[in-house]
PDB file of N, CA, C, O and CB in Angstrom:
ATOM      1  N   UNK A   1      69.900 274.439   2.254  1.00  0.00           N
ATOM      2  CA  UNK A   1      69.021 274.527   3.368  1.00  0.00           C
ATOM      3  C   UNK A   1      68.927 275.980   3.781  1.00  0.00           C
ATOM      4  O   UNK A   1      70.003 276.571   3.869  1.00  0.00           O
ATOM      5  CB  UNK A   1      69.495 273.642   4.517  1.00  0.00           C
ATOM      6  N   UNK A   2      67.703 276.728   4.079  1.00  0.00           N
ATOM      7  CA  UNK A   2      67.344 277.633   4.616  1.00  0.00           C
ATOM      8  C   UNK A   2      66.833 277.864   5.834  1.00  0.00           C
ATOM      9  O   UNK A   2      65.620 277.838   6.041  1.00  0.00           O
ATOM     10  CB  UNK A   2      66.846 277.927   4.043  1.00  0.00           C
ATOM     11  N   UNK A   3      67.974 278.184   7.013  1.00  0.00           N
ATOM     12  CA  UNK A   3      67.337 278.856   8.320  1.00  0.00           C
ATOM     13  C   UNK A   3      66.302 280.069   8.070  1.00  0.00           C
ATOM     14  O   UNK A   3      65.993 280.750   7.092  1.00  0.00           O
ATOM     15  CB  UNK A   3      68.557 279.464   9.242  1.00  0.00           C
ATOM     16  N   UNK A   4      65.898 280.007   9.489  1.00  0.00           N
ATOM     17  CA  UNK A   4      65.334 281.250  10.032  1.00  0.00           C
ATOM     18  C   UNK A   4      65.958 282.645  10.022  1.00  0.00           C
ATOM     19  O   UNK A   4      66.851 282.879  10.837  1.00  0.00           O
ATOM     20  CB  UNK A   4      65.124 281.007  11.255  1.00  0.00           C
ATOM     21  N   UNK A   5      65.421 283.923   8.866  1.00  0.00           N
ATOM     22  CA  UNK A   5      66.367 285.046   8.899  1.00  0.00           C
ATOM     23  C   UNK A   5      66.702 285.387  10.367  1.00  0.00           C
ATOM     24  O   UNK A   5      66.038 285.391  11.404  1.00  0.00           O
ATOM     25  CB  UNK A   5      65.769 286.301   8.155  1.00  0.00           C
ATOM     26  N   UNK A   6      68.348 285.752   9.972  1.00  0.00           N
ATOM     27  CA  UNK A   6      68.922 286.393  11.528  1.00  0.00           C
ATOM     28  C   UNK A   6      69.788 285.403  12.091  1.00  0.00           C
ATOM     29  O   UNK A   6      70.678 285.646  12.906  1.00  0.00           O
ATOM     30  CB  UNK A   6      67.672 286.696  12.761  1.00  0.00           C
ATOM     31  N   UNK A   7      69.422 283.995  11.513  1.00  0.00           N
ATOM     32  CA  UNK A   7      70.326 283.250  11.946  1.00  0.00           C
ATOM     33  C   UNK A   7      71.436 283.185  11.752  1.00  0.00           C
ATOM     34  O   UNK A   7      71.801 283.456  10.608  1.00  0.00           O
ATOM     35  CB  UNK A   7      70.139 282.481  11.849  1.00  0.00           C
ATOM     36  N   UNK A   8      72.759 282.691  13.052  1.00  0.00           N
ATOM     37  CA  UNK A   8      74.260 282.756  12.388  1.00  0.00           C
ATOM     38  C   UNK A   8      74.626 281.541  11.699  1.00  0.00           C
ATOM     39  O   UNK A   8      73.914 280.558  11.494  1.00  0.00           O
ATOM     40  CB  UNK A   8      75.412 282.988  13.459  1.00  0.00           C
ATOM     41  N   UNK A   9      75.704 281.713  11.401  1.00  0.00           N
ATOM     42  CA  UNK A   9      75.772 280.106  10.690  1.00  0.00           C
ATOM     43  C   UNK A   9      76.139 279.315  11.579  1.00  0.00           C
ATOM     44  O   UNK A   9      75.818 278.179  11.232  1.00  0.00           O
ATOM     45  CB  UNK A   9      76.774 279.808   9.493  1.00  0.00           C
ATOM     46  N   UNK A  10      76.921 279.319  13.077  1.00  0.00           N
ATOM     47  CA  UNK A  10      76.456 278.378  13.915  1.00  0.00           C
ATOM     48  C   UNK A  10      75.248 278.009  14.078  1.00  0.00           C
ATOM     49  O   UNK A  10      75.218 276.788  14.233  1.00  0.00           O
ATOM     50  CB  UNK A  10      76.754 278.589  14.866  1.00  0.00           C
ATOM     51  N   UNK A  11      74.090 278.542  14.123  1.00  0.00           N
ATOM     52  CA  UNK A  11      72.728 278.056  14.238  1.00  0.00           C
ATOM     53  C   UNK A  11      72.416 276.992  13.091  1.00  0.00           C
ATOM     54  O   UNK A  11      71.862 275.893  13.060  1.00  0.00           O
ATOM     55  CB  UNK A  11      71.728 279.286  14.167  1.00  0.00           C
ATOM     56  N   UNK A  12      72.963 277.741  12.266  1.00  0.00           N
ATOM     57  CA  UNK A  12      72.565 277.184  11.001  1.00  0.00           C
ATOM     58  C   UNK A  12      72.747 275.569  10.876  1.00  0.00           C
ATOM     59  O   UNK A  12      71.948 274.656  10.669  1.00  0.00           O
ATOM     60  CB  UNK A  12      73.391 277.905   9.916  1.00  0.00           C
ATOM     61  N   UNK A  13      74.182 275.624  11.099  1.00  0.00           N
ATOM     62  CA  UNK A  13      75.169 274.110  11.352  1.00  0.00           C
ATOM     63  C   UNK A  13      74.440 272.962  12.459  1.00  0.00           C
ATOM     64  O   UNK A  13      74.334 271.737  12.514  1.00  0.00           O
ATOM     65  CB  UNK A  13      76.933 274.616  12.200  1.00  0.00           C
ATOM     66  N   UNK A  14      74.137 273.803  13.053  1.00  0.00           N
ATOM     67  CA  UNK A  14      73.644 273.447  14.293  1.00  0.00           C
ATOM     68  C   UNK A  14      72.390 272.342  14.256  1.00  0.00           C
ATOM     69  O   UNK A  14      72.213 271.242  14.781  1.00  0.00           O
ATOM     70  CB  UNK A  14      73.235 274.759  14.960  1.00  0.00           C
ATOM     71  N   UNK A  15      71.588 273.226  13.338  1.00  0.00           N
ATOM     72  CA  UNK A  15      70.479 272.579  12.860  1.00  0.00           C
ATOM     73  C   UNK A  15      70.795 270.867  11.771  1.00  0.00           C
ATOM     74  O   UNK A  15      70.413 269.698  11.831  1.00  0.00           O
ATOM     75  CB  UNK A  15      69.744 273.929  11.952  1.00  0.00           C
ATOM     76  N   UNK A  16      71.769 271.766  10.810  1.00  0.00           N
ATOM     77  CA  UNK A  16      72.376 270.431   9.980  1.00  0.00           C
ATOM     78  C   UNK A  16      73.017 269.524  11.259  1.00  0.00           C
ATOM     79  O   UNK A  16      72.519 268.407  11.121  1.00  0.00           O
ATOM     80  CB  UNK A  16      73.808 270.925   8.638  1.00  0.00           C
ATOM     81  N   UNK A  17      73.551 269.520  11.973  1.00  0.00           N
ATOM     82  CA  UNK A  17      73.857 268.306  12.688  1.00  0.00           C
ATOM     83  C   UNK A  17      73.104 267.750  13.680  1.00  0.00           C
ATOM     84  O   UNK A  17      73.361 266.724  14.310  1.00  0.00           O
ATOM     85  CB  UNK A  17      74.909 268.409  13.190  1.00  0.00           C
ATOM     86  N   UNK A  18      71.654 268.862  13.851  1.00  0.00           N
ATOM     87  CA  UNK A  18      71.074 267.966  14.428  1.00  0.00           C
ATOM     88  C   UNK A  18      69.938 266.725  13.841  1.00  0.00           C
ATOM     89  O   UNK A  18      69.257 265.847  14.371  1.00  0.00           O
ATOM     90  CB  UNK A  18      70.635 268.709  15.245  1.00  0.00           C
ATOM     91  N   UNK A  19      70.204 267.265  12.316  1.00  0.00           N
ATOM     92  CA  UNK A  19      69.675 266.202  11.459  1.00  0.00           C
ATOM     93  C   UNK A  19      70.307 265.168  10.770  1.00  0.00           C
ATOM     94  O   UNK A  19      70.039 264.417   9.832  1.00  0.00           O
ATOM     95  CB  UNK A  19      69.124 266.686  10.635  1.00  0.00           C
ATOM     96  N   UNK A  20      71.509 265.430  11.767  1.00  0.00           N
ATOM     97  CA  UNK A  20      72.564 263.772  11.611  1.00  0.00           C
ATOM     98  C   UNK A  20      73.036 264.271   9.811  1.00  0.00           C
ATOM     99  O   UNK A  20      72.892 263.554   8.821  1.00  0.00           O
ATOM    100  CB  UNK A  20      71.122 261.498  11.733  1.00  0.00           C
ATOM    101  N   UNK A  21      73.569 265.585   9.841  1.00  0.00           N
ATOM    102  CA  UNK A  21      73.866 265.595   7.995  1.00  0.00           C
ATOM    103  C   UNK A  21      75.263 266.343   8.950  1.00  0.00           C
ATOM    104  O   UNK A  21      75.390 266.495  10.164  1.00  0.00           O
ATOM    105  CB  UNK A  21      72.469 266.865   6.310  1.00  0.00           C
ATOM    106  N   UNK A  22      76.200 266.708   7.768  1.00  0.00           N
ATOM    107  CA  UNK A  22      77.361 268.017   7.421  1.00  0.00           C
ATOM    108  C   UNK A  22      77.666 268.993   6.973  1.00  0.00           C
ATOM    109  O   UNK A  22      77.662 268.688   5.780  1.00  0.00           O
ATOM    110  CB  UNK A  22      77.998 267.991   7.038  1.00  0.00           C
ATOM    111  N   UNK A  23      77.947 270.000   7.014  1.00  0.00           N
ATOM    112  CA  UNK A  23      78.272 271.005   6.147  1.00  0.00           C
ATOM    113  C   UNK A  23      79.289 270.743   4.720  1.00  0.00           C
ATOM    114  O   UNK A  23      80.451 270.337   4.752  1.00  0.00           O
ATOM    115  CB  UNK A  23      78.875 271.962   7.072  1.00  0.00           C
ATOM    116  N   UNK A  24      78.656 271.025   3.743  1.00  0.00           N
ATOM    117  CA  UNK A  24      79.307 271.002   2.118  1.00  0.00           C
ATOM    118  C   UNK A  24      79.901 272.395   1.840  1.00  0.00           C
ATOM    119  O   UNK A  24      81.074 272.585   1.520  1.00  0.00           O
ATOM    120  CB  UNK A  24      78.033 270.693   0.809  1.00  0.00           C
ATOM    121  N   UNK A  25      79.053 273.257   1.982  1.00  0.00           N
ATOM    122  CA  UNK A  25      79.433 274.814   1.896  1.00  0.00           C
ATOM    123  C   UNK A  25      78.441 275.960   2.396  1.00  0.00           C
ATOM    124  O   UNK A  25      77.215 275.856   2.428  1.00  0.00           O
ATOM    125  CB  UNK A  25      79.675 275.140   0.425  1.00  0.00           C
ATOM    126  N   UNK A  26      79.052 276.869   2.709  1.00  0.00           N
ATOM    127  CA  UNK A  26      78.510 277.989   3.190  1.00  0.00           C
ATOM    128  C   UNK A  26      77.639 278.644   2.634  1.00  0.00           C
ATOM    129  O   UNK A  26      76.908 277.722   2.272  1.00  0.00           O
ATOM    130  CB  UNK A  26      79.220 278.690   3.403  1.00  0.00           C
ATOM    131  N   UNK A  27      77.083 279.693   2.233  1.00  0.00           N
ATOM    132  CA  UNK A  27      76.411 280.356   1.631  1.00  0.00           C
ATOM    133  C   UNK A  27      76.902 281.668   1.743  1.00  0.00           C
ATOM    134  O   UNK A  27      77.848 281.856   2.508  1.00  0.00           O
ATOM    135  CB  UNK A  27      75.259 280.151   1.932  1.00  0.00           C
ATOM    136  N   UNK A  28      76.304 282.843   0.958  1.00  0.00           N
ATOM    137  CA  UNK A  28      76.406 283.718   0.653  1.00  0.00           C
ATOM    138  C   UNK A  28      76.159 284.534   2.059  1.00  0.00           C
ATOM    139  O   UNK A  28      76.922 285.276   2.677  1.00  0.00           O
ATOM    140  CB  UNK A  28      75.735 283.814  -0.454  1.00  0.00           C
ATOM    141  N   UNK A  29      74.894 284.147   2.318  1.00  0.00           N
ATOM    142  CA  UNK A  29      74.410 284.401   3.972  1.00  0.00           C
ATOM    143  C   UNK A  29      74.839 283.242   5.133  1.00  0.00           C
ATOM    144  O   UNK A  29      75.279 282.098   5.014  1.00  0.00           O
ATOM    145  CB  UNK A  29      72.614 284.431   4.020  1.00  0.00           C
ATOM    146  N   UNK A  30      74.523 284.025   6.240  1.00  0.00           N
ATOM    147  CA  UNK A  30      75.104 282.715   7.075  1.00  0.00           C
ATOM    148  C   UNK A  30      73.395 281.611   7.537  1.00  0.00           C
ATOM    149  O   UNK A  30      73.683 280.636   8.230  1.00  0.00           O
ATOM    150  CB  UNK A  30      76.173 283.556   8.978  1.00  0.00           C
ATOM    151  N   UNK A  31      72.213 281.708   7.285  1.00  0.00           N
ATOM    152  CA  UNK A  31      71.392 280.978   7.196  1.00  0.00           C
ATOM    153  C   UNK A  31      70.720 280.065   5.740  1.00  0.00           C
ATOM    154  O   UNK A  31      69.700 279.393   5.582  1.00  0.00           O
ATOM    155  CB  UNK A  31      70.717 281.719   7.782  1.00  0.00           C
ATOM    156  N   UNK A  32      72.080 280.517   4.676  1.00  0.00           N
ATOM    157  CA  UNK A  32      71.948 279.630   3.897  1.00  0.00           C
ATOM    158  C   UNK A  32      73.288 278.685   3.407  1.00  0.00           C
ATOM    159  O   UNK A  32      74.280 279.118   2.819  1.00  0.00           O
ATOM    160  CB  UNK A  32      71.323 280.285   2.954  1.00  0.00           C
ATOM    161  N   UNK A  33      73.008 277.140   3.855  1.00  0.00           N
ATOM    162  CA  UNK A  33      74.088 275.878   3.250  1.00  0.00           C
ATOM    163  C   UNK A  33      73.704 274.874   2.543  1.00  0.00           C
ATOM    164  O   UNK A  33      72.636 274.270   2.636  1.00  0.00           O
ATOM    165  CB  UNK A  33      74.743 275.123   4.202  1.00  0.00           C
ATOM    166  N   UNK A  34      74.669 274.662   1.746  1.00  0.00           N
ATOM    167  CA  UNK A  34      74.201 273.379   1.052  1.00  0.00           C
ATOM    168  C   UNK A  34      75.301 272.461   2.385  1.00  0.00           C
ATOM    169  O   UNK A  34      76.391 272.638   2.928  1.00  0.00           O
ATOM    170  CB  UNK A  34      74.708 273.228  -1.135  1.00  0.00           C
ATOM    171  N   UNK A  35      73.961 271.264   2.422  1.00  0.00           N
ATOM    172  CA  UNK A  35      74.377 270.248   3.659  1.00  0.00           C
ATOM    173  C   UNK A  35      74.647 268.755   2.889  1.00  0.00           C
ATOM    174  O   UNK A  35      74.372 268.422   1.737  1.00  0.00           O
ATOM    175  CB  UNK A  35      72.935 270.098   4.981  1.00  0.00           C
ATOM    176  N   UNK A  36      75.136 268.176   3.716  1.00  0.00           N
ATOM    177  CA  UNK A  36      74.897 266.670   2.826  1.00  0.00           C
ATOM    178  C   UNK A  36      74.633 265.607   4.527  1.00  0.00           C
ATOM    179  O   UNK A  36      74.852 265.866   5.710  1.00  0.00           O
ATOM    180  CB  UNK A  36      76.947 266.015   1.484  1.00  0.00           C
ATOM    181  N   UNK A  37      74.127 264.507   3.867  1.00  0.00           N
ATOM    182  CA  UNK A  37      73.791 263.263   5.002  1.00  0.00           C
ATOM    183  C   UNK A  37      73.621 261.982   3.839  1.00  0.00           C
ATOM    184  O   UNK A  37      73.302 262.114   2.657  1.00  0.00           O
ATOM    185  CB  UNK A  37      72.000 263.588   6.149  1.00  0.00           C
ATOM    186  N   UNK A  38      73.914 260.819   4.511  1.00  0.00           N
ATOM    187  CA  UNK A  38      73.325 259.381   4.035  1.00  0.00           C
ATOM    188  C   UNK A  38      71.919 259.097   3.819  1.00  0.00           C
ATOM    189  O   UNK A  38      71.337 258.380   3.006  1.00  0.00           O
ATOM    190  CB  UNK A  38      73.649 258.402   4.961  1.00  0.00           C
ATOM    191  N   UNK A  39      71.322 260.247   5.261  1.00  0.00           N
ATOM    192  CA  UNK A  39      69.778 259.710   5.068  1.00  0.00           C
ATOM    193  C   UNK A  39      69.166 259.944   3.957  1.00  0.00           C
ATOM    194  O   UNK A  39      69.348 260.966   3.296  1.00  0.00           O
ATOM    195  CB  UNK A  39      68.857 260.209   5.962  1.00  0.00           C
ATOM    196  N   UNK A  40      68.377 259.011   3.646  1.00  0.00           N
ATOM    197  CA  UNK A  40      67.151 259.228   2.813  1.00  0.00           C
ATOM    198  C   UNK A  40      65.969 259.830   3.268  1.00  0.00           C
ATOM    199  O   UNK A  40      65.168 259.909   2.336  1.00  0.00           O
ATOM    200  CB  UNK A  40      66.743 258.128   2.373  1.00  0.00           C
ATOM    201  N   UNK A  41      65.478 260.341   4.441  1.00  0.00           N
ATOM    202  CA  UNK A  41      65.151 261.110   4.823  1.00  0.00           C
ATOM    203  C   UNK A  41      65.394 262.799   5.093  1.00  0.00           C
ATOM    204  O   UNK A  41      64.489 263.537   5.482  1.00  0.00           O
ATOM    205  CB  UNK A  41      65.087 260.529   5.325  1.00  0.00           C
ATOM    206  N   UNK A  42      66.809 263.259   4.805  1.00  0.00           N
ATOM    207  CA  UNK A  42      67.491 264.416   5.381  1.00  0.00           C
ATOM    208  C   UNK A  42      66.866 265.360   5.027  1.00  0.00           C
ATOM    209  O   UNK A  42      67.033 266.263   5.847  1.00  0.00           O
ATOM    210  CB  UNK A  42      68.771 264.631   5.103  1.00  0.00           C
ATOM    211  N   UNK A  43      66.122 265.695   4.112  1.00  0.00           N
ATOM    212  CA  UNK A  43      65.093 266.687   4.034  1.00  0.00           C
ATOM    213  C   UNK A  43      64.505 267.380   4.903  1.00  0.00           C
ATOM    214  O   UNK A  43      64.525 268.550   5.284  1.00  0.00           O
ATOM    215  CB  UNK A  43      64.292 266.328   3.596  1.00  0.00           C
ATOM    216  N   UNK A  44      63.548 265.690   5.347  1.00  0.00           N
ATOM    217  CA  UNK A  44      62.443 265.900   6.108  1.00  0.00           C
ATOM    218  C   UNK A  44      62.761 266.454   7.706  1.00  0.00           C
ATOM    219  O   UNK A  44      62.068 267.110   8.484  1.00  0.00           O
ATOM    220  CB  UNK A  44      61.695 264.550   6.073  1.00  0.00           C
ATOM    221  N   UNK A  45      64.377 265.775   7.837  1.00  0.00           N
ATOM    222  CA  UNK A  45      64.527 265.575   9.282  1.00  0.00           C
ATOM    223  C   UNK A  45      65.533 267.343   9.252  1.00  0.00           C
ATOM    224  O   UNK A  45      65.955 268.039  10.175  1.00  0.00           O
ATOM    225  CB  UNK A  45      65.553 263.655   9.848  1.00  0.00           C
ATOM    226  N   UNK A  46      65.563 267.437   8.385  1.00  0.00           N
ATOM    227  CA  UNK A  46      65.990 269.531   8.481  1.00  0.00           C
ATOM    228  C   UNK A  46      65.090 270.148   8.855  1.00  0.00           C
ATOM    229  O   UNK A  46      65.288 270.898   9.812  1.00  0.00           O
ATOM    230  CB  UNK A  46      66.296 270.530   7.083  1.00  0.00           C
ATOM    231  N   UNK A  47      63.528 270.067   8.152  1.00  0.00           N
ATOM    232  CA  UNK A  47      62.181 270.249   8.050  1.00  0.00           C
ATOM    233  C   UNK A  47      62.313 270.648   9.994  1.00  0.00           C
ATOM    234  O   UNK A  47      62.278 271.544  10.837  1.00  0.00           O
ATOM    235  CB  UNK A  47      61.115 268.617   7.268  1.00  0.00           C
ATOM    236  N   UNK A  48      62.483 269.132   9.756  1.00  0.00           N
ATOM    237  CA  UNK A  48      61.810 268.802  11.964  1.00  0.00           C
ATOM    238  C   UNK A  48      62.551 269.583  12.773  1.00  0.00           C
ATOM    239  O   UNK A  48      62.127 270.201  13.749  1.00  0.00           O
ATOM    240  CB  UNK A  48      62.187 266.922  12.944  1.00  0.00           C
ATOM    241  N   UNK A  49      64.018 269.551  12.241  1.00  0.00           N
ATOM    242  CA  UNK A  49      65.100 270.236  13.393  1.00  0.00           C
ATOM    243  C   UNK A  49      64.986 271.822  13.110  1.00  0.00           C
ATOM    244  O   UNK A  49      65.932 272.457  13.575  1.00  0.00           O
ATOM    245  CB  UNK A  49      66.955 269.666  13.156  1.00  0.00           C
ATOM    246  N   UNK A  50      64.072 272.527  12.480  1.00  0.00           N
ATOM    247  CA  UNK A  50      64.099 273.698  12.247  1.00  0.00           C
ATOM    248  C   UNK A  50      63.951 274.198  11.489  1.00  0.00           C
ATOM    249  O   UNK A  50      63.335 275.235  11.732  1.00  0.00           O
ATOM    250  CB  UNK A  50      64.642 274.061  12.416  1.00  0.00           C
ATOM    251  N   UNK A  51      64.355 273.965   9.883  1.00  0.00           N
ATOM    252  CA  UNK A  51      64.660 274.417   8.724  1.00  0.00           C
ATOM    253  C   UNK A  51      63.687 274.852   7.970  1.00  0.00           C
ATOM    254  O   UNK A  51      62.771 274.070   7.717  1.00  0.00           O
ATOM    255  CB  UNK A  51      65.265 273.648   8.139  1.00  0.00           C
ATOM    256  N   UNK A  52      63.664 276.027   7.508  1.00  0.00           N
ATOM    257  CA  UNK A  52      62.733 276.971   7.017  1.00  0.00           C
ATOM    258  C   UNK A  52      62.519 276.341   5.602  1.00  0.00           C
ATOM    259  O   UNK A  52      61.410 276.689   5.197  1.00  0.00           O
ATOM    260  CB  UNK A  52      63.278 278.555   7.044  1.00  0.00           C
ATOM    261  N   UNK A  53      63.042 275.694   4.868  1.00  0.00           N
ATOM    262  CA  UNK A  53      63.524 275.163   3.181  1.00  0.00           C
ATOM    263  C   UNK A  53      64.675 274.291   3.371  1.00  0.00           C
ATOM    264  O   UNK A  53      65.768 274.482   3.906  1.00  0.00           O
ATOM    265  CB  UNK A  53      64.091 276.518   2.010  1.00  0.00           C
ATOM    266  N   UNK A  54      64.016 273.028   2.649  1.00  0.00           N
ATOM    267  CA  UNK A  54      65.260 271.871   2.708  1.00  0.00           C
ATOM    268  C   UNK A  54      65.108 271.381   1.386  1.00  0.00           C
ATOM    269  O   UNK A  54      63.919 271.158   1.613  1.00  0.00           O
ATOM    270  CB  UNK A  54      65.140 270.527   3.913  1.00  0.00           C
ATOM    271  N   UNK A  55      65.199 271.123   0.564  1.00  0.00           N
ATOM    272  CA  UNK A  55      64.994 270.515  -0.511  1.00  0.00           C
ATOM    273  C   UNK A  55      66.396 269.355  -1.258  1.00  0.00           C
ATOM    274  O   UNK A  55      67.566 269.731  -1.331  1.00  0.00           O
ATOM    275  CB  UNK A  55      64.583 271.765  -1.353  1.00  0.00           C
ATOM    276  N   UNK A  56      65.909 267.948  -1.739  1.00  0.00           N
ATOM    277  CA  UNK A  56      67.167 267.386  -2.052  1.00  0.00           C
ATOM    278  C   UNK A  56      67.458 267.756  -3.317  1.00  0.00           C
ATOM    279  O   UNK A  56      66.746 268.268  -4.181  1.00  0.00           O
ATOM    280  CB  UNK A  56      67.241 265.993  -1.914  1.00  0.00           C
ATOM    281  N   UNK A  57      68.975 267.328  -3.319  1.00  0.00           N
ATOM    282  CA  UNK A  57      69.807 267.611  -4.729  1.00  0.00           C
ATOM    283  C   UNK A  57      70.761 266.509  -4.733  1.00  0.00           C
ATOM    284  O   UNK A  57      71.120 265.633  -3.946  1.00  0.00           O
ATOM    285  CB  UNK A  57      70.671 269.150  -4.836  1.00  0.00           C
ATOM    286  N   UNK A  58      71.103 266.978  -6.216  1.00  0.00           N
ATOM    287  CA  UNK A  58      72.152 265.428  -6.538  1.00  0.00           C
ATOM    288  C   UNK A  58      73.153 265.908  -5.857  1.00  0.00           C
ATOM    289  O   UNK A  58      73.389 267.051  -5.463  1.00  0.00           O
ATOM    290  CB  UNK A  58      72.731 264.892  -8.288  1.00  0.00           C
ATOM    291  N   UNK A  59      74.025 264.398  -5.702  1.00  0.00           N
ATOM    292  CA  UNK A  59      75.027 264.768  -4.782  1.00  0.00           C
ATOM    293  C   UNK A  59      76.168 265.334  -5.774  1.00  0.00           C
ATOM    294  O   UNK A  59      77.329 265.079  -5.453  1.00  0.00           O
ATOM    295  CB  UNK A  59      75.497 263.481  -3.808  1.00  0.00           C
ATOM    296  N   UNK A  60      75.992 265.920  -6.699  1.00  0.00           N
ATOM    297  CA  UNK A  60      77.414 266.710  -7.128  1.00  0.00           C
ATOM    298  C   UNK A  60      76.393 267.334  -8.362  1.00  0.00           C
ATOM    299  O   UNK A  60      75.939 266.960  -9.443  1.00  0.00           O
ATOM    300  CB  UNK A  60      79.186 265.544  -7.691  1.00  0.00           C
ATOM    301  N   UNK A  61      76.340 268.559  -7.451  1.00  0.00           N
ATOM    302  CA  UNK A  61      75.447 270.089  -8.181  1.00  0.00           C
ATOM    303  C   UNK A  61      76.544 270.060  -9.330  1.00  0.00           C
ATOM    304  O   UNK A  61      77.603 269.441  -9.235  1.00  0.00           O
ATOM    305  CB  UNK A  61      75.382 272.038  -7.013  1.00  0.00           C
ATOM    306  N   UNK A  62      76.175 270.761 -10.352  1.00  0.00           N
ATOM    307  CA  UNK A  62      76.902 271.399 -11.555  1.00  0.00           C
ATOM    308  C   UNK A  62      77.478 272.501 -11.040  1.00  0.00           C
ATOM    309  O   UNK A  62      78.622 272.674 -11.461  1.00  0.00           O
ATOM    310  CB  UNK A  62      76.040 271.788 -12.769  1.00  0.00           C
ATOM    311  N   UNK A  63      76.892 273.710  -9.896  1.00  0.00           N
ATOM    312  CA  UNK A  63      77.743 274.585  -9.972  1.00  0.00           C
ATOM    313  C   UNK A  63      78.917 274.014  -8.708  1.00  0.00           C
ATOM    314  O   UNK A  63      80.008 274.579  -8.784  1.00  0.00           O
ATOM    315  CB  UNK A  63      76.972 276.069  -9.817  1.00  0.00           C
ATOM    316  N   UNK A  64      78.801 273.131  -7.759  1.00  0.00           N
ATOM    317  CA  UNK A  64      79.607 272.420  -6.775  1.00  0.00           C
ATOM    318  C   UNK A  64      80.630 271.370  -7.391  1.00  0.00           C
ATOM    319  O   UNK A  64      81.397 270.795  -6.620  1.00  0.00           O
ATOM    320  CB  UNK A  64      78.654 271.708  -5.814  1.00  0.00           C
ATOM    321  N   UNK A  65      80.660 271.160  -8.457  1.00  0.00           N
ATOM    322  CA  UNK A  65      81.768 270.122  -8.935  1.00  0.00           C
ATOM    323  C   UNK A  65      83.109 270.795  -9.404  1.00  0.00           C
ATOM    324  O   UNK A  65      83.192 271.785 -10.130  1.00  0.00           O
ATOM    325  CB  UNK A  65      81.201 269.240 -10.199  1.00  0.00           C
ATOM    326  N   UNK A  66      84.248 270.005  -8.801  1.00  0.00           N
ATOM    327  CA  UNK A  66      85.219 270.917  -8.447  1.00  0.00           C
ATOM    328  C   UNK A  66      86.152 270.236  -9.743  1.00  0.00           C
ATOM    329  O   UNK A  66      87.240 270.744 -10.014  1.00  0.00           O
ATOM    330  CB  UNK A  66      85.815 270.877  -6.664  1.00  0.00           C
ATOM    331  N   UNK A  67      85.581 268.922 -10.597  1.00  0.00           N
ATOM    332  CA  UNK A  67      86.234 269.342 -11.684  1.00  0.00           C
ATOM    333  C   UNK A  67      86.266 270.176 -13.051  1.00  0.00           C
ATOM    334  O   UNK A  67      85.291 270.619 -13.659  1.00  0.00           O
ATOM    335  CB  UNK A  67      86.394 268.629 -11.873  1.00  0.00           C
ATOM    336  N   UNK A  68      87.656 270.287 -13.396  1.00  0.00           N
ATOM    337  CA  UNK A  68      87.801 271.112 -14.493  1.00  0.00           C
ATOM    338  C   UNK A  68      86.787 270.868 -15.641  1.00  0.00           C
ATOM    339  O   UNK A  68      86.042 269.892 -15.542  1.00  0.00           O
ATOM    340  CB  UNK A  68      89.141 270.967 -14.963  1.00  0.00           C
ATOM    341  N   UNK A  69      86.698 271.707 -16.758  1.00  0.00           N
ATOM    342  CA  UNK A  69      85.241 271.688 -17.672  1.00  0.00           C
ATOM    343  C   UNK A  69      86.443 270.169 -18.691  1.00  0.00           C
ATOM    344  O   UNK A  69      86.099 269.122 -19.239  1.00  0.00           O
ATOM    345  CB  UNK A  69      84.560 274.004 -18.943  1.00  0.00           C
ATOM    346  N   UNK A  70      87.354 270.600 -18.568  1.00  0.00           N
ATOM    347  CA  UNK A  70      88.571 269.419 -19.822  1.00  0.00           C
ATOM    348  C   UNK A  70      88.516 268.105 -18.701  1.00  0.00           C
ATOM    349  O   UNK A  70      89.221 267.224 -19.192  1.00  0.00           O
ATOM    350  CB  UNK A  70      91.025 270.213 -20.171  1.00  0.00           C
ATOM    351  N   UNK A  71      88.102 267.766 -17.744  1.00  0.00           N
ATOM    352  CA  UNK A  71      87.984 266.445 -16.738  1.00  0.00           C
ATOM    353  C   UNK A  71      86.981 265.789 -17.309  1.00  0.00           C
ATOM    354  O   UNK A  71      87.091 264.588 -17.558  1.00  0.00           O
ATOM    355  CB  UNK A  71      87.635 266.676 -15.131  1.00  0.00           C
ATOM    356  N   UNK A  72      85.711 266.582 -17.635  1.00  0.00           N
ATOM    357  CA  UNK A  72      84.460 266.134 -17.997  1.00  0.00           C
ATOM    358  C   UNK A  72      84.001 265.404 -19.195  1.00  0.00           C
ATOM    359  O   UNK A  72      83.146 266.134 -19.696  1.00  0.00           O
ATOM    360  CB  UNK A  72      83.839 267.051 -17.968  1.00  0.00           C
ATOM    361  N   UNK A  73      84.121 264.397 -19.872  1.00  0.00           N
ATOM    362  CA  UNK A  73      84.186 263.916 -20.593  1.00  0.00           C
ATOM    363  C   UNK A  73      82.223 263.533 -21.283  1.00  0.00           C
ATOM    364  O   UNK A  73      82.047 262.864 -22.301  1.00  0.00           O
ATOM    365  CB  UNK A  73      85.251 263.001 -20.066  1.00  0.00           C
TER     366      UNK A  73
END
């Protein structure tokens, strides 16, 4: 998810919870996180609460999976 430049990452968070999602991880910047939620909507409802770029992803990115490359079968 992409805030508004300038934003802190409280803002940022801020926004993810007001779209009923969580924080997964931080970003490089503090207006960029990967978020997660149940909704099937959470996109849209980042979209509404502010969010400059929301786009969905699977729930376990290739570069976010925290197992080992020998786990992976």
């Amino acid at each position: 998810m992409l805030a508004a430049p300038g934003s802190t990452l409280a803002e940022t968070v801020n926004l993810v919870r007001q779209a009923d999602g969580r924080l997964v991880q931080a970003g490089r910047y503090p207006n960029i996180v990967i978020a997660g939620s149940d909704r099937p909507d959470f996109a849209a409802a980042l979209r509404h609460a502010g969010a400059w770029l929301a786009i969905a992803a699977p729930a376990r990115g290739g570069c976010l999976d925290p197992s080992p490359p020998e786990a992976v079968s």
